[in-house]
PDB file with one MODEL, atoms N, CA, C and O in Angstrom:
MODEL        1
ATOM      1  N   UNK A   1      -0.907  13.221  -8.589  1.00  0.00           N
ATOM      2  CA  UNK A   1      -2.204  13.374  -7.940  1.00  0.00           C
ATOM      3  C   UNK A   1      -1.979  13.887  -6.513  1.00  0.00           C
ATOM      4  O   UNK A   1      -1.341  13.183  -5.730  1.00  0.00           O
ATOM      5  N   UNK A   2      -2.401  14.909  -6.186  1.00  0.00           N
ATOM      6  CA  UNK A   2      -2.747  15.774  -4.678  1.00  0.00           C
ATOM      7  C   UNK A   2      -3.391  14.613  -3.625  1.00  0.00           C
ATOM      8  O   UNK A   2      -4.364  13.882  -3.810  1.00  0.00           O
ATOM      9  N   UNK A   3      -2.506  14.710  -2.469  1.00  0.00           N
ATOM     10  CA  UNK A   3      -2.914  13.660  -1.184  1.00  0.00           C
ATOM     11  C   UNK A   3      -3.786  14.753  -0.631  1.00  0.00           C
ATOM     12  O   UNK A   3      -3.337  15.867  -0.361  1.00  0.00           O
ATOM     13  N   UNK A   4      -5.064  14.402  -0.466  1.00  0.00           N
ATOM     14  CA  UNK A   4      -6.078  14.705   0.390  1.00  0.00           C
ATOM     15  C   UNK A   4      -5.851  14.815   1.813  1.00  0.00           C
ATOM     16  O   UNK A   4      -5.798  13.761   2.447  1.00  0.00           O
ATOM     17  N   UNK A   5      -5.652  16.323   2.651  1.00  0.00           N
ATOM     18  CA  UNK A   5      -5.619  16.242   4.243  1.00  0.00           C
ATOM     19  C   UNK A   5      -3.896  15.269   4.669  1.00  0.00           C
ATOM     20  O   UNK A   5      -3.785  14.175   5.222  1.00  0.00           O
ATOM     21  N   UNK A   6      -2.942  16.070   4.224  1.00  0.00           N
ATOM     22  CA  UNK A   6      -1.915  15.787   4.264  1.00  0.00           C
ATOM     23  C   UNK A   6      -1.072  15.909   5.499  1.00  0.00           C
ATOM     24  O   UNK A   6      -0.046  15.301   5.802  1.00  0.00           O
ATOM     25  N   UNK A   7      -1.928  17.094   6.320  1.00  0.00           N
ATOM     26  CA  UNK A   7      -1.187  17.006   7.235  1.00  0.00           C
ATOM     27  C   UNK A   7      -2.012  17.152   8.247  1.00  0.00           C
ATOM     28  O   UNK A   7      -3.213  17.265   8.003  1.00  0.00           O
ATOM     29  N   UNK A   8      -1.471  17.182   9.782  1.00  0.00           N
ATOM     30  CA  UNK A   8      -1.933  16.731  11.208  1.00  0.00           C
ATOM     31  C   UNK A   8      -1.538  17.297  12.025  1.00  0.00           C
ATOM     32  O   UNK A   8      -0.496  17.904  11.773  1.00  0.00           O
ATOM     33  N   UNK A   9      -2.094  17.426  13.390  1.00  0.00           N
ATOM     34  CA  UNK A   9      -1.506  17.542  14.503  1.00  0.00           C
ATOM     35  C   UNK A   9      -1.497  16.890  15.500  1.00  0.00           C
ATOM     36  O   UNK A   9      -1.030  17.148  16.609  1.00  0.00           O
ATOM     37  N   UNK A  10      -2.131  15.831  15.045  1.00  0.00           N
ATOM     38  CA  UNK A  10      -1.942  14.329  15.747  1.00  0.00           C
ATOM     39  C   UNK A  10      -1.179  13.633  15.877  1.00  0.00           C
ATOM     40  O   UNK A  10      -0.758  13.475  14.731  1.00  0.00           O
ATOM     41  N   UNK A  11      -0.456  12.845  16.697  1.00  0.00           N
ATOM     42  CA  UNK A  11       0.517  11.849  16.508  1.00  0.00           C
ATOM     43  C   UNK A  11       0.112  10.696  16.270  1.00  0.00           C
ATOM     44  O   UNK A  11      -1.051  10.390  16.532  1.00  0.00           O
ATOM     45  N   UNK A  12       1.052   9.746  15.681  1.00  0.00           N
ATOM     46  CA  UNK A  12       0.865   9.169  15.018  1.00  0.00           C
ATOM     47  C   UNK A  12       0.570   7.767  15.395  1.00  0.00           C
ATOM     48  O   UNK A  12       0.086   6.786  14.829  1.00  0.00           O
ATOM     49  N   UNK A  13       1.322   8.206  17.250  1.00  0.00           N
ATOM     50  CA  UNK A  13       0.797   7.097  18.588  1.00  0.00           C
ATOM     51  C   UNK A  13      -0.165   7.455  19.022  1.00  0.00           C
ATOM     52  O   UNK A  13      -0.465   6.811  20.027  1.00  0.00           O
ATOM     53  N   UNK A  14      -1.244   8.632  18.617  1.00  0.00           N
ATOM     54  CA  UNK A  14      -2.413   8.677  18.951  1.00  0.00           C
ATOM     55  C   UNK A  14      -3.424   8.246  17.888  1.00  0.00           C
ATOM     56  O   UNK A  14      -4.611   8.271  18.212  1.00  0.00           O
ATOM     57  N   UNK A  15      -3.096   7.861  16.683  1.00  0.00           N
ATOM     58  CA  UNK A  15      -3.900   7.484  15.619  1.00  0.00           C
ATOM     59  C   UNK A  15      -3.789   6.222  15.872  1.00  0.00           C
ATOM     60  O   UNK A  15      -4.858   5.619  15.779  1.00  0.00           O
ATOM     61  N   UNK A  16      -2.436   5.287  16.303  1.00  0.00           N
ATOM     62  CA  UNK A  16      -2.724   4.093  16.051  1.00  0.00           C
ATOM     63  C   UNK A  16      -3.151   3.800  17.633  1.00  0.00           C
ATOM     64  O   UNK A  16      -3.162   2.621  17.985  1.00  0.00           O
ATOM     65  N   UNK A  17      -3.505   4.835  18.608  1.00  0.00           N
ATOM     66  CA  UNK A  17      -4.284   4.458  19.748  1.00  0.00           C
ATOM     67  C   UNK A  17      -5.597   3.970  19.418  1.00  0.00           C
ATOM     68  O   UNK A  17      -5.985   2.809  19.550  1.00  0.00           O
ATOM     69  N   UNK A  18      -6.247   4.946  18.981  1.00  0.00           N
ATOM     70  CA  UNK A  18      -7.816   5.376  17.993  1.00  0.00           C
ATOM     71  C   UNK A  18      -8.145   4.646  16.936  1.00  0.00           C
ATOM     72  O   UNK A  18      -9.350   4.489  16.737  1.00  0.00           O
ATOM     73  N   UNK A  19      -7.120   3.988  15.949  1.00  0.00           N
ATOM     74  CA  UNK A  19      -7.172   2.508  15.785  1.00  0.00           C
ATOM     75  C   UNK A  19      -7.689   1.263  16.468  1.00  0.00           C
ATOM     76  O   UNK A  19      -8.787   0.719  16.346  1.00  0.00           O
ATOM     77  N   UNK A  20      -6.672   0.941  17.200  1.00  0.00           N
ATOM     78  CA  UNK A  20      -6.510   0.019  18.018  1.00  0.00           C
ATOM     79  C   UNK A  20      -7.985  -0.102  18.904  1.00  0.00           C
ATOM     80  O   UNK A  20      -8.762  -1.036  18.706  1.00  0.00           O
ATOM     81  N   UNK A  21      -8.186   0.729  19.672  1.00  0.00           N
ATOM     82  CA  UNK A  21      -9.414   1.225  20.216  1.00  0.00           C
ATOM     83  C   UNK A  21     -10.878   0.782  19.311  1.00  0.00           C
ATOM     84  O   UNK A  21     -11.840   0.152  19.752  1.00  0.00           O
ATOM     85  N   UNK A  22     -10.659   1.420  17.706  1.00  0.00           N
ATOM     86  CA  UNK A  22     -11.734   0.588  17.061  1.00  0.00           C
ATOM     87  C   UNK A  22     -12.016  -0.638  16.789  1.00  0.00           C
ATOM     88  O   UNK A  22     -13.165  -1.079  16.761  1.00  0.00           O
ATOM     89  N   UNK A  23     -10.472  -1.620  16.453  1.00  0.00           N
ATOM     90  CA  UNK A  23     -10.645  -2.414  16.327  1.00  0.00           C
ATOM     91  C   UNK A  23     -11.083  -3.790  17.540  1.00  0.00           C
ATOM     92  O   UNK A  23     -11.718  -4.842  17.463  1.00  0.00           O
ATOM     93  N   UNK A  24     -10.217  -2.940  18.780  1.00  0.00           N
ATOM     94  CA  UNK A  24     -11.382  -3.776  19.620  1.00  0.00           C
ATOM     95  C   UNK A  24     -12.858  -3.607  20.296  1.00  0.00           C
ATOM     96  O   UNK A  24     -13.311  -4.284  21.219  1.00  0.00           O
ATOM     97  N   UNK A  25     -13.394  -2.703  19.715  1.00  0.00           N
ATOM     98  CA  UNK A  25     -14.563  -3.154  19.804  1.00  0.00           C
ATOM     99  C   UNK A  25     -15.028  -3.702  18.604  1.00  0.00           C
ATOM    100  O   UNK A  25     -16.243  -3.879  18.517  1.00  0.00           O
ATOM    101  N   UNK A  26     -14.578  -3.895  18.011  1.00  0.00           N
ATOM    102  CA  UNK A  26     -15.401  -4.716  16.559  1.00  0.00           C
ATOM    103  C   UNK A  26     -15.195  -6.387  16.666  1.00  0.00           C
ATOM    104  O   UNK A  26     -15.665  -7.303  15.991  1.00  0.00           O
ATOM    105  N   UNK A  27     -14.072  -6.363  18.080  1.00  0.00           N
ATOM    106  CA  UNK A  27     -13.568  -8.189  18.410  1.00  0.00           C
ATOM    107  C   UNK A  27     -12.041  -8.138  17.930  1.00  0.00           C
ATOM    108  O   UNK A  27     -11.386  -9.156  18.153  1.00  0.00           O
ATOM    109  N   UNK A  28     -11.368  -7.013  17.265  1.00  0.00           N
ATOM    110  CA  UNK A  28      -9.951  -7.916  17.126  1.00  0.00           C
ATOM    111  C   UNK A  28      -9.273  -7.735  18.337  1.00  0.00           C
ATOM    112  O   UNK A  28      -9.251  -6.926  19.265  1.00  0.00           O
ATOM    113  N   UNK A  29      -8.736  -8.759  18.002  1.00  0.00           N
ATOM    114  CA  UNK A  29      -7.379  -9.325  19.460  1.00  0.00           C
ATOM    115  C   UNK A  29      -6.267  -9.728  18.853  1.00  0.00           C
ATOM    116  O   UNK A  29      -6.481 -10.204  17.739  1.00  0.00           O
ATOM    117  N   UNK A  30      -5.218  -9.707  19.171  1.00  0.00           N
ATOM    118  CA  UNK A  30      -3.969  -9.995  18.751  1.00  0.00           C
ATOM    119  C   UNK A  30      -3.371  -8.790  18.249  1.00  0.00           C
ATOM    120  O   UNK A  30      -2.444  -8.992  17.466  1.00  0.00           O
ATOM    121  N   UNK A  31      -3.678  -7.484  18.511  1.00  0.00           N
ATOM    122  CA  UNK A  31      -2.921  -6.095  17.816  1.00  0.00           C
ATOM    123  C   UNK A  31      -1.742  -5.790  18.392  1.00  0.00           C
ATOM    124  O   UNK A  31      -1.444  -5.396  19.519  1.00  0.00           O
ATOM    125  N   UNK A  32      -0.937  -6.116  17.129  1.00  0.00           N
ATOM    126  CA  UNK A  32       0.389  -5.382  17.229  1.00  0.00           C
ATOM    127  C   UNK A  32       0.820  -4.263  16.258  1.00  0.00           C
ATOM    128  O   UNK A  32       0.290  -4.419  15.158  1.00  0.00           O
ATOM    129  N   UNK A  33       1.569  -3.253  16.329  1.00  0.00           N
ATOM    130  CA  UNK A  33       2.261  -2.621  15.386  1.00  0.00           C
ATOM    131  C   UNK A  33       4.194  -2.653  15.070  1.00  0.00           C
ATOM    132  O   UNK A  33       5.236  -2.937  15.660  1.00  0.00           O
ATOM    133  N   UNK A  34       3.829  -2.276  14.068  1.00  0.00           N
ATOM    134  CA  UNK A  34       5.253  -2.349  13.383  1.00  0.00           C
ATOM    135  C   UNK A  34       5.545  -1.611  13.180  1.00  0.00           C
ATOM    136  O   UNK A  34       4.939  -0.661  12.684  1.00  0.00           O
ATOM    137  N   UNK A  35       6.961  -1.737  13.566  1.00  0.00           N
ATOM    138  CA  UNK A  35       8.182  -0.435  13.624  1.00  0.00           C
ATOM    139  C   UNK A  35       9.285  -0.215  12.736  1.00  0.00           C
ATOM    140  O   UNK A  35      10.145  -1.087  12.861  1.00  0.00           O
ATOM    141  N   UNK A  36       9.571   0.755  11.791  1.00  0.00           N
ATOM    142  CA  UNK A  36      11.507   0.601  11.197  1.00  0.00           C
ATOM    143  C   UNK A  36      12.218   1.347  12.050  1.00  0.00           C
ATOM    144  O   UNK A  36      11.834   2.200  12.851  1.00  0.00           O
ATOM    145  N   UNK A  37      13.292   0.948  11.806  1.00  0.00           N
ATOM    146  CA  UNK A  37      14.229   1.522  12.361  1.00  0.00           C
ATOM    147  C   UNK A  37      14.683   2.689  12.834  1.00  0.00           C
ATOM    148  O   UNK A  37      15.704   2.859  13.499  1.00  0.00           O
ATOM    149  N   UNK A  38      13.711   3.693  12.391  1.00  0.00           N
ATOM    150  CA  UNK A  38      13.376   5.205  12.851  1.00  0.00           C
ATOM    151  C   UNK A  38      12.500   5.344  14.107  1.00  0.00           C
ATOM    152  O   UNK A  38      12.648   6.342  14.812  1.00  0.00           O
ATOM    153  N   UNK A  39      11.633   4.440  14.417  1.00  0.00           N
ATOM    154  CA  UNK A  39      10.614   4.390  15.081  1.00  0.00           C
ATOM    155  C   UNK A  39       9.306   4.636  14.337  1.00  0.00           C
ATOM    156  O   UNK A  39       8.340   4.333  15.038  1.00  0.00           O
ATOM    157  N   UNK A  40       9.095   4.934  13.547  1.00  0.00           N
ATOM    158  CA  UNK A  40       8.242   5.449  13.035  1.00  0.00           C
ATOM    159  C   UNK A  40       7.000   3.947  12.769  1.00  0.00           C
ATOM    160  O   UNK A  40       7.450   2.802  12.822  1.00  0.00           O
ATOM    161  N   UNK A  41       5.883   4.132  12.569  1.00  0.00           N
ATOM    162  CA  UNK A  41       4.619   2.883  12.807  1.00  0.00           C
ATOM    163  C   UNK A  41       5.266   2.293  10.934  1.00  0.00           C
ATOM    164  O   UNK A  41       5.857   3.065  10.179  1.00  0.00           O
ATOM    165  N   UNK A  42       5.040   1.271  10.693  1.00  0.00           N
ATOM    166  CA  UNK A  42       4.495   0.873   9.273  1.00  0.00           C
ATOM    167  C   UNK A  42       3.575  -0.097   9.223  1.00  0.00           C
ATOM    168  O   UNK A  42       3.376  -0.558   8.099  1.00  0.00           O
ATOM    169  N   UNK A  43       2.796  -0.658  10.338  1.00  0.00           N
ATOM    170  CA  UNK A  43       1.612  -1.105   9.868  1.00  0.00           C
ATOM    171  C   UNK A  43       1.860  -1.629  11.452  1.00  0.00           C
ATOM    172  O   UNK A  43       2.737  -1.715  12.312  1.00  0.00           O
ATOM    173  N   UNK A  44       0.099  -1.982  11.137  1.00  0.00           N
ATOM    174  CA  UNK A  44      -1.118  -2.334  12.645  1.00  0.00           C
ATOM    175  C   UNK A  44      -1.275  -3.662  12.026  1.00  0.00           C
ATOM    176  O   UNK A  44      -1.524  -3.737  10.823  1.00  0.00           O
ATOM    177  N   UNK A  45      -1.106  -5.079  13.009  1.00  0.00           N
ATOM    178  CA  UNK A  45      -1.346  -5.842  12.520  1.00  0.00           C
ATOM    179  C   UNK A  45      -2.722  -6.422  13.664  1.00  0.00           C
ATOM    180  O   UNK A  45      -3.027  -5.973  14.768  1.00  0.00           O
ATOM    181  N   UNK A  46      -3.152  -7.217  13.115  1.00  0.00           N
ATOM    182  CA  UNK A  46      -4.421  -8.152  13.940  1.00  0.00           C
ATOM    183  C   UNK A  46      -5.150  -8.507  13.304  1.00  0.00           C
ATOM    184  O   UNK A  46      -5.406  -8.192  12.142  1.00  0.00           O
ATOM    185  N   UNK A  47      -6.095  -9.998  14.684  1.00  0.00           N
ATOM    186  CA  UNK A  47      -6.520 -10.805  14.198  1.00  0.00           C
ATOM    187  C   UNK A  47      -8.372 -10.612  14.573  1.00  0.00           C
ATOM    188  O   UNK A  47      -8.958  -9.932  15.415  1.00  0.00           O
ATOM    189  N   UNK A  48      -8.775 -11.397  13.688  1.00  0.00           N
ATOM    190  CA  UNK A  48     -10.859 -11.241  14.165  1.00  0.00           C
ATOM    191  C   UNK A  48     -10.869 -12.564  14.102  1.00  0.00           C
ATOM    192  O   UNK A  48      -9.888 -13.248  13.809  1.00  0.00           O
ATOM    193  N   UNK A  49     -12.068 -13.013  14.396  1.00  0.00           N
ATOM    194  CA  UNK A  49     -12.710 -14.220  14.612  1.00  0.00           C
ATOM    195  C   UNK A  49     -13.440 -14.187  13.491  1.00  0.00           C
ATOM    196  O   UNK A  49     -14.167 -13.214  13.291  1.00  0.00           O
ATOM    197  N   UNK A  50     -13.366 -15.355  12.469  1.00  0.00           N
ATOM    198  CA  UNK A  50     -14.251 -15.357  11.244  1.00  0.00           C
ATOM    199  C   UNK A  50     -14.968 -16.930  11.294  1.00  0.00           C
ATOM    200  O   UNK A  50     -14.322 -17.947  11.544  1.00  0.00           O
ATOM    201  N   UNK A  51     -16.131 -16.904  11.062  1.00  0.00           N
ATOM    202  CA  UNK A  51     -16.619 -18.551  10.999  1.00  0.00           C
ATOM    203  C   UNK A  51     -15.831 -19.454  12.194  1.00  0.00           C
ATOM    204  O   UNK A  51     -15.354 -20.519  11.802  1.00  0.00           O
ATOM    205  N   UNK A  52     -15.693 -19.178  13.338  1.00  0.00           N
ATOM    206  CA  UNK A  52     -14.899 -19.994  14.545  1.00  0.00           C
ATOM    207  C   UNK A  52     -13.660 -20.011  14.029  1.00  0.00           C
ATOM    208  O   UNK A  52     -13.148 -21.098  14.294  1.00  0.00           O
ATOM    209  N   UNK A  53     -12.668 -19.061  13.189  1.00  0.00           N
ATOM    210  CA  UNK A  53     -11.447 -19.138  12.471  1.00  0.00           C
ATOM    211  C   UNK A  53     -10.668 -18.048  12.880  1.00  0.00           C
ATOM    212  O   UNK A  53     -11.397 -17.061  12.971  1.00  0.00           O
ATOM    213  N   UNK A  54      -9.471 -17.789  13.175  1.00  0.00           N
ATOM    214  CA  UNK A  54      -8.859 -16.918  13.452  1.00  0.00           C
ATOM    215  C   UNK A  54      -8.196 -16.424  12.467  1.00  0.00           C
ATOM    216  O   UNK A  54      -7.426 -17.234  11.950  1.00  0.00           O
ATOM    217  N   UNK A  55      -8.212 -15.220  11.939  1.00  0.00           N
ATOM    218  CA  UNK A  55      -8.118 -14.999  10.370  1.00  0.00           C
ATOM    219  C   UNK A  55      -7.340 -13.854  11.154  1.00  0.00           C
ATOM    220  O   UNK A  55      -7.810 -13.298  12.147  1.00  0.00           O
ATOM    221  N   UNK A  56      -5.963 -13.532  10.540  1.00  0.00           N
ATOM    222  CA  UNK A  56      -5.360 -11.698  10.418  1.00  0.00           C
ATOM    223  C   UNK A  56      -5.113 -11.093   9.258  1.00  0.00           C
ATOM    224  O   UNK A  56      -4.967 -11.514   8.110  1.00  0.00           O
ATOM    225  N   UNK A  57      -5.079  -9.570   9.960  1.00  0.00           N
ATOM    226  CA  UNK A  57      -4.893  -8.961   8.869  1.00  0.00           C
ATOM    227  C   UNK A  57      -3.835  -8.176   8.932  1.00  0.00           C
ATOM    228  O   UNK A  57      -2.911  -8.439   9.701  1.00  0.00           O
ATOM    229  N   UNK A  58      -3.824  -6.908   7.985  1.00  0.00           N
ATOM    230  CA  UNK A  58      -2.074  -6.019   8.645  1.00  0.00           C
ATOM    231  C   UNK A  58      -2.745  -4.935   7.211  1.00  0.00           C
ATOM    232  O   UNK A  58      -3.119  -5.257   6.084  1.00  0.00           O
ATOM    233  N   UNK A  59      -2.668  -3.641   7.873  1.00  0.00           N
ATOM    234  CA  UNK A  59      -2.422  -2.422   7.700  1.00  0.00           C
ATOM    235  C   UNK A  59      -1.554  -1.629   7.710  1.00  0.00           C
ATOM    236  O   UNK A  59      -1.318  -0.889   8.665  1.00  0.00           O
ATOM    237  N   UNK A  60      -0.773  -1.653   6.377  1.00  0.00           N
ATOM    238  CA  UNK A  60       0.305  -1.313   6.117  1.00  0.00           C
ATOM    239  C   UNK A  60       0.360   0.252   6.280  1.00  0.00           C
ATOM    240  O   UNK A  60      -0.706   0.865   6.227  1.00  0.00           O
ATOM    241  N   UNK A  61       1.973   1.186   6.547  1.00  0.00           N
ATOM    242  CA  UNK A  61       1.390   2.399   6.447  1.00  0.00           C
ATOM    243  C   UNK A  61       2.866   2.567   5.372  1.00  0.00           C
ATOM    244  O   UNK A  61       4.057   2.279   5.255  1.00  0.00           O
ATOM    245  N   UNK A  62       1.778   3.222   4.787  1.00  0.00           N
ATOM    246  CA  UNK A  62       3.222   3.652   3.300  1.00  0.00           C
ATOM    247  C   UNK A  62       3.720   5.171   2.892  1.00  0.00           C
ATOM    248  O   UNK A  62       3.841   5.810   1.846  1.00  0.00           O
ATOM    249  N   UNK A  63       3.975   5.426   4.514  1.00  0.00           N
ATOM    250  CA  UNK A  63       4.779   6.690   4.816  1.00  0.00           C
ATOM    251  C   UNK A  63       5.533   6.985   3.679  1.00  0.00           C
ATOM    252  O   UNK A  63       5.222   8.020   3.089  1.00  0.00           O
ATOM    253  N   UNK A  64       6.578   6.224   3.172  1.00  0.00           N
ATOM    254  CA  UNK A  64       7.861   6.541   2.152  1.00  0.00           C
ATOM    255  C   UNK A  64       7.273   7.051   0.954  1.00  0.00           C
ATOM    256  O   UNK A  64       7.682   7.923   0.188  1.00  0.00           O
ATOM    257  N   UNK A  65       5.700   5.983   0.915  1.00  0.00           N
ATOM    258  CA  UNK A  65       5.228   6.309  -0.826  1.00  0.00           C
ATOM    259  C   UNK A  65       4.109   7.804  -0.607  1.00  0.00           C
ATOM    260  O   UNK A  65       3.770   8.574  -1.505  1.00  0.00           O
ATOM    261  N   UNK A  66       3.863   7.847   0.311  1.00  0.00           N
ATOM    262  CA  UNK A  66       3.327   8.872   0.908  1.00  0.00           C
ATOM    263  C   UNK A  66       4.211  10.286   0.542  1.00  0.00           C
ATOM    264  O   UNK A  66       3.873  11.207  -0.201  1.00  0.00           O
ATOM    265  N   UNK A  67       5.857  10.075   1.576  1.00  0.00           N
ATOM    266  CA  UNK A  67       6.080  11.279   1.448  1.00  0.00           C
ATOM    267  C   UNK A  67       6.906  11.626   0.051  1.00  0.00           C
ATOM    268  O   UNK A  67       7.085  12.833  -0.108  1.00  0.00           O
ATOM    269  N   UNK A  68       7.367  10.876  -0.852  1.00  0.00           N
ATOM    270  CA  UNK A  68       7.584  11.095  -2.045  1.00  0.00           C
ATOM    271  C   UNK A  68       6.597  11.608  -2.649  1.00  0.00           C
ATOM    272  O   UNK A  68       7.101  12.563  -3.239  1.00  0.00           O
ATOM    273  N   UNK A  69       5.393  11.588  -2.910  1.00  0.00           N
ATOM    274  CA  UNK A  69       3.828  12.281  -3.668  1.00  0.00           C
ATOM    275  C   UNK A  69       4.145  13.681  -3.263  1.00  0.00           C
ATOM    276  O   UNK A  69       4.161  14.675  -3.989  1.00  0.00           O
ATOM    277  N   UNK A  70       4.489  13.568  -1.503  1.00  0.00           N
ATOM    278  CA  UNK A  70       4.446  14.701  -1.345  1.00  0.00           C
ATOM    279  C   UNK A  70       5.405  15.608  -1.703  1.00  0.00           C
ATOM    280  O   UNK A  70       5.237  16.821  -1.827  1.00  0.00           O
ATOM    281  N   UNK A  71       6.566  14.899  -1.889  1.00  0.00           N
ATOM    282  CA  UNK A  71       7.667  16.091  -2.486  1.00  0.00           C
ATOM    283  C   UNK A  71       7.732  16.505  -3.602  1.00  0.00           C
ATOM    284  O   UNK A  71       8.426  17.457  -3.959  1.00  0.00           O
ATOM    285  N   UNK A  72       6.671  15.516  -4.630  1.00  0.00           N
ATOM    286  CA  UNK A  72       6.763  15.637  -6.349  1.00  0.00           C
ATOM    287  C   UNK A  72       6.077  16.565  -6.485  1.00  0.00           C
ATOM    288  O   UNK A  72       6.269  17.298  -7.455  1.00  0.00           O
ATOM    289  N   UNK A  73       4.901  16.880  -5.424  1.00  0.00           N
ATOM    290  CA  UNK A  73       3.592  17.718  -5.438  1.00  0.00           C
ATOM    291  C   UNK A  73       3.682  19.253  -4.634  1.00  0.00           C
ATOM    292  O   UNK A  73       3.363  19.551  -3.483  1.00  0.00           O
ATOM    293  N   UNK A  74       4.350  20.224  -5.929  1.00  0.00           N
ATOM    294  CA  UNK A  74       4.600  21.681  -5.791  1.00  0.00           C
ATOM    295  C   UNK A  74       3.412  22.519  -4.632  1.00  0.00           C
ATOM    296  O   UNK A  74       3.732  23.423  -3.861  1.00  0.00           O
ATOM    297  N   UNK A  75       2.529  22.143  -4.728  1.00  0.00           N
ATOM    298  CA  UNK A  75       1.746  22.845  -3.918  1.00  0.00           C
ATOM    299  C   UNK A  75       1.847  22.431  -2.245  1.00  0.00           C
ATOM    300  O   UNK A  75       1.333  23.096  -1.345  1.00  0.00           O
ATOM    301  N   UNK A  76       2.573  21.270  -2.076  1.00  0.00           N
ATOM    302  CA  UNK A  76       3.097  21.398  -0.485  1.00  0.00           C
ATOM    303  C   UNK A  76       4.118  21.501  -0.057  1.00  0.00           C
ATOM    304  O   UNK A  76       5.152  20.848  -0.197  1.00  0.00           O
ATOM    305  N   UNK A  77       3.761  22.672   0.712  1.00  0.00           N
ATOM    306  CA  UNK A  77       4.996  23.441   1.670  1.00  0.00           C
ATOM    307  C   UNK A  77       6.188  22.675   1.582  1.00  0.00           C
ATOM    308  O   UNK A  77       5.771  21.720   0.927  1.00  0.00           O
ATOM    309  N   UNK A  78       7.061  22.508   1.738  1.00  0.00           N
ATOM    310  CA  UNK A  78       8.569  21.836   1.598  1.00  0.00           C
ATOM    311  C   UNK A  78       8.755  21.613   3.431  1.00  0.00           C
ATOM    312  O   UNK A  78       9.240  20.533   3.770  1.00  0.00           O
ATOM    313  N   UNK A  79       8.458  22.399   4.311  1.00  0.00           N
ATOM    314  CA  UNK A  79       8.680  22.645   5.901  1.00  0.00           C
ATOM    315  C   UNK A  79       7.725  20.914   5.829  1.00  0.00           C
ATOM    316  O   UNK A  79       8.328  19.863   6.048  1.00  0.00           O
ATOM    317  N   UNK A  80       6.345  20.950   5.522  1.00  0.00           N
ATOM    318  CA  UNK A  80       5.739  19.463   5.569  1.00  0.00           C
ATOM    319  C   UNK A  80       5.938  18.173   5.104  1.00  0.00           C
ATOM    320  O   UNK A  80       5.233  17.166   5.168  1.00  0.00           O
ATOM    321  N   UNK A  81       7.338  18.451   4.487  1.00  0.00           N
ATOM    322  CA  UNK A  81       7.758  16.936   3.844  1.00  0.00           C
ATOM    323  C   UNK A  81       8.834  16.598   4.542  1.00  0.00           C
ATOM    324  O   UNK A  81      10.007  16.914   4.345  1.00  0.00           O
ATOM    325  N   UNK A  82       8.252  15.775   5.568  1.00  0.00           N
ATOM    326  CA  UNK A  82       9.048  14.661   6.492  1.00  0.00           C
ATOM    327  C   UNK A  82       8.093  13.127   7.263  1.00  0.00           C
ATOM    328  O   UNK A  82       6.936  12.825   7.553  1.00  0.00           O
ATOM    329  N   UNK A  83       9.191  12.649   7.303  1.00  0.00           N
ATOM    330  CA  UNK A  83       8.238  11.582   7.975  1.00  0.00           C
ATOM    331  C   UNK A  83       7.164  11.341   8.397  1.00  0.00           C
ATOM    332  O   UNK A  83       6.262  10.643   7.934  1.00  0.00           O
ATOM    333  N   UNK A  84       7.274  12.220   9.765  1.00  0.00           N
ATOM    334  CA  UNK A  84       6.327  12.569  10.640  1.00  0.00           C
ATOM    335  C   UNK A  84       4.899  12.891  10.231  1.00  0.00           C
ATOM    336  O   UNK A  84       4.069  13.207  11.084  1.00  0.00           O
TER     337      UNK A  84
ENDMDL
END
């Protein structure tokens, strides 16, 4: 199956800026992100206020399963299959 809008010219510390940014105005607090060993993001984590409860969540990013689709999938460029 074809990934929809595969590629960017955004970085990827400006998406999880623009993230981050949404989620606090909606009330979360506690945002962190996660890093491997490349540097690269694999998930936004944080918390909201639910019923006087501090509930989190985590937004995984599944770059790896991502860019495998993309290498199985003939119709994208080969130059666009990397991490990034």
């Amino acid at each position: 199956m074809a990934i929809l809008n595969y590629t960017t010219v955004i970085s990827s510390d400006k998406t999880i800026s623009e993230i981050q940014r949404c989620l606090v105005k909606h009330g979360a607090s506690k945002i962190t992100t996660d890093y491997d060993t490349q540097g690269l993001p694999t998930a936004v984590t944080f918390c909201l206020m639910m019923n006087e409860r501090l509930v989190g969540f985590s937004l995984p990013a599944n770059y790896m399963g991502v860019l495998r689709a993309m290498k199985n999938d003939r119709d994208v460029p080969r130059k666009l299959c990397n991490p990034e």
